[in-house]
N, C-alpha and C positions, 0 to 999 in steps of 0.2 A: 311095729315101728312105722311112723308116721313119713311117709314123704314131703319135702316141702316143693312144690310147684318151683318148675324152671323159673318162670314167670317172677316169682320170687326172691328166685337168688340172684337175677341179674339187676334186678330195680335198685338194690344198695348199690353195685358198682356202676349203676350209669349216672348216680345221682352224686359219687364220687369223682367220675369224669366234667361230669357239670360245673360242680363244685371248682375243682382245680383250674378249667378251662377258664370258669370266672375269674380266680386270683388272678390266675397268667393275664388275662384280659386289664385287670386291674394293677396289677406290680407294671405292664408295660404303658399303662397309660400316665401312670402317676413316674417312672423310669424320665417318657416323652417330657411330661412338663417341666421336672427340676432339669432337663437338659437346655430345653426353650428357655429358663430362668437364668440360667446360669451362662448360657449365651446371650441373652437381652443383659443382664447385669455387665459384664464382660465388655460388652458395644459401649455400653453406659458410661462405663468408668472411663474407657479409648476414649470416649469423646471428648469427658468434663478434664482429660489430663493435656488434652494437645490444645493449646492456646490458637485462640480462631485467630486468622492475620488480618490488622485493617484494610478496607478496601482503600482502593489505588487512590492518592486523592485526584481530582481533576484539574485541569488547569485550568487557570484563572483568568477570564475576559478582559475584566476591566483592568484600567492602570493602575496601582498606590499612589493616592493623593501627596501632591507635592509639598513640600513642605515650605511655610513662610515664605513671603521673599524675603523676609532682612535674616531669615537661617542660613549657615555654609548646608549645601549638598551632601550626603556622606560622600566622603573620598574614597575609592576602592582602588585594591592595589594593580596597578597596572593604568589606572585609569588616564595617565598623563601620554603613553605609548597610543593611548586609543584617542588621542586631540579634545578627549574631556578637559575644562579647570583642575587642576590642582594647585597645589601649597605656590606655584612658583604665580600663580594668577590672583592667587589673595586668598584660595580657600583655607579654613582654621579648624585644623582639629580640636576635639575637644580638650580642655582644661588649660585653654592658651592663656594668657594674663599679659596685662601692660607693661610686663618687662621682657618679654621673649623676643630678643632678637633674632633668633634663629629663625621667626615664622617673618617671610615677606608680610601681612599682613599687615603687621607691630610694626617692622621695621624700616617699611617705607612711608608707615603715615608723615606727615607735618612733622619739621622737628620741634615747635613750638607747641603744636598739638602734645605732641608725644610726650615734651616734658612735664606738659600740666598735667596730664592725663596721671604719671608717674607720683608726681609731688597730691597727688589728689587722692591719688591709692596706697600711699604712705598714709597719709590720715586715715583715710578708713580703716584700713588695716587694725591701727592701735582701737579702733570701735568693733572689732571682730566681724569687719566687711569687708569681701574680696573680690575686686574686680576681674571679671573674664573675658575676652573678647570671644564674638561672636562674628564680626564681620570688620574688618579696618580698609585698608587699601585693597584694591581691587584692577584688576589690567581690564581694557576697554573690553577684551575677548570677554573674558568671566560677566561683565558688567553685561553685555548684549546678551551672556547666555539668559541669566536670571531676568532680563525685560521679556523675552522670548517665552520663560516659564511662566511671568507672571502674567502676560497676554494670554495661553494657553488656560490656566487657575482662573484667572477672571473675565476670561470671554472676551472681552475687548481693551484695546490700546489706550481707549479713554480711561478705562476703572481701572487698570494697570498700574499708570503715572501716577497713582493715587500713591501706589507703594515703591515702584522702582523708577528710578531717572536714567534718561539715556546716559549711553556712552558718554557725551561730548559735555552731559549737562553735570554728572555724577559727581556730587564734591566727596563718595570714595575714592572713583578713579583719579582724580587728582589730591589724595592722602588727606583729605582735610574734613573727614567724619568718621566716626567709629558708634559699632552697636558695642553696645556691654550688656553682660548677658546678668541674667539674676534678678529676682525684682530688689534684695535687699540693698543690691551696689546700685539701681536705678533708684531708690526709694533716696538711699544717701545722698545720690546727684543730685537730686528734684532739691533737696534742701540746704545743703552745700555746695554745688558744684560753681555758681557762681562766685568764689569765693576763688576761684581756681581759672576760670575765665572759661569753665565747659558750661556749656546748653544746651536744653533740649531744643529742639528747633521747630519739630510735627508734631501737635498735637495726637495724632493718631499713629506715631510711632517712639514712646517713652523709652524706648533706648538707644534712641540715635540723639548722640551728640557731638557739638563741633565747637569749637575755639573763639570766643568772640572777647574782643580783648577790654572792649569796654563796662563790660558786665565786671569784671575785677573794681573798677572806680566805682561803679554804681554800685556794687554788689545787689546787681538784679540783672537778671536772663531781659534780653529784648522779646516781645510778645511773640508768641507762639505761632505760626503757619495752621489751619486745621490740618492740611496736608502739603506734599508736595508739591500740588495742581497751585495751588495759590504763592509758591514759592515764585516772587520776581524771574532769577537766575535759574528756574527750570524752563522759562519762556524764550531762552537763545535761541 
């Protein structure tokens, strides 16, 4: 009987320790990664389900540009408690018309103004045209704010008068012009309104109109102002 060399019997089981050591080596590498996987997926998903929040926004430097002079300012509520115009100084909410007595605006214009202005929007009316007020009577306060604005919008007192007349000069302030807002109700005036004794008056502002009684005889508007600078009666 043959001996088999120590030597020999131990080389299978070191090469079975080997072996093993390797799997072990390999089951915990491949263990490590699906774990790193499955935590990177996990981050992954946390992230794409929490909605990122906008940043803060900044505040704003500049002013918002003013709006027209022949526009009312929006009126915000309280703003009368704070010595801004309101309704009781001629500002006009939106969708006012030539019959709302309830807005100072309407109701202190001219009474003769006011009933042409009525009997004018009665006709258009049956033409499927609605007259809106945008600006009528106006208290001296209101008048001086919107000079002030529009000195501030056009840089000087001179380009100003172009669109706003003072206090003293304003044939708002004294109830005897109204803007009408809409091009289709200005569009109507331009062609009828003399028929009713309204006119435009500035060239450079088609929705200010005012009462001129003779234009009814003539049925034709007296010639146009380019603006208000050339108006005679802004020269007091």
């Amino acid at each position: 009987m043959t001996r088999t060399p120590a030597s020999a019997r131990t080389t299978p089981r070191r090469v079975r320790w080997l072996v093993f050591g390797g799997l072990t080596a390999v089951i915990a590498m491949i263990t490590a990664g699906v774990l790193a996987f499955q935590t990177s997926k996990s981050s992954t998903r946390s992230s794409l389900s929490r909605p990122s929040l906008p940043p803060a926004p900044s505040p704003s430097l500049s002013r918002p540009s003013s709006a027209p002079p022949s526009a009312s300012p929006p009126e915000t509520p309280g703003s009368e408690q704070r010595g801004a115009a309101g309704k009781a100084d001629g500002v006009v909410p939106d969708g006012v018309t030539v019959f709302d007595d309830s807005i100072p605006a309407v109701a202190k214009l001219d009474p003769e103004l006011l009933k042409a202005l009525r009997r004018a929007a009665k006709a258009a009316a049956a033409d499927g045209v609605a007259f809106h007020v945008n600006s009528g009577w106006r208290s001296p306060e209101y008048q001086k704010q919107l000079l002030r604005e529009a000195v501030s919008e056009y840089g000087s007192e001179r380009e100003a008068a172009r669109w706003v007349a003072t206090a003293s000069t304003s044939p708002h302030v004294s109830g005897e012009a109204v803007d009408i807002g809409g091009s289709e109700a200005t569009a109507w005036l331009s062609g009828h309104g003399a028929e009713y004794g309204l006119c435009q008056i500035y060239r450079n502002e088609p929705w200010h109109y005012e009462l001129s009684t003779d234009a009814i005889d003539d049925r034709a508007c007296p010639r146009m102002y380019a603006d208000p600078t050339q108006d005679p009666r802004m020269q007091q």
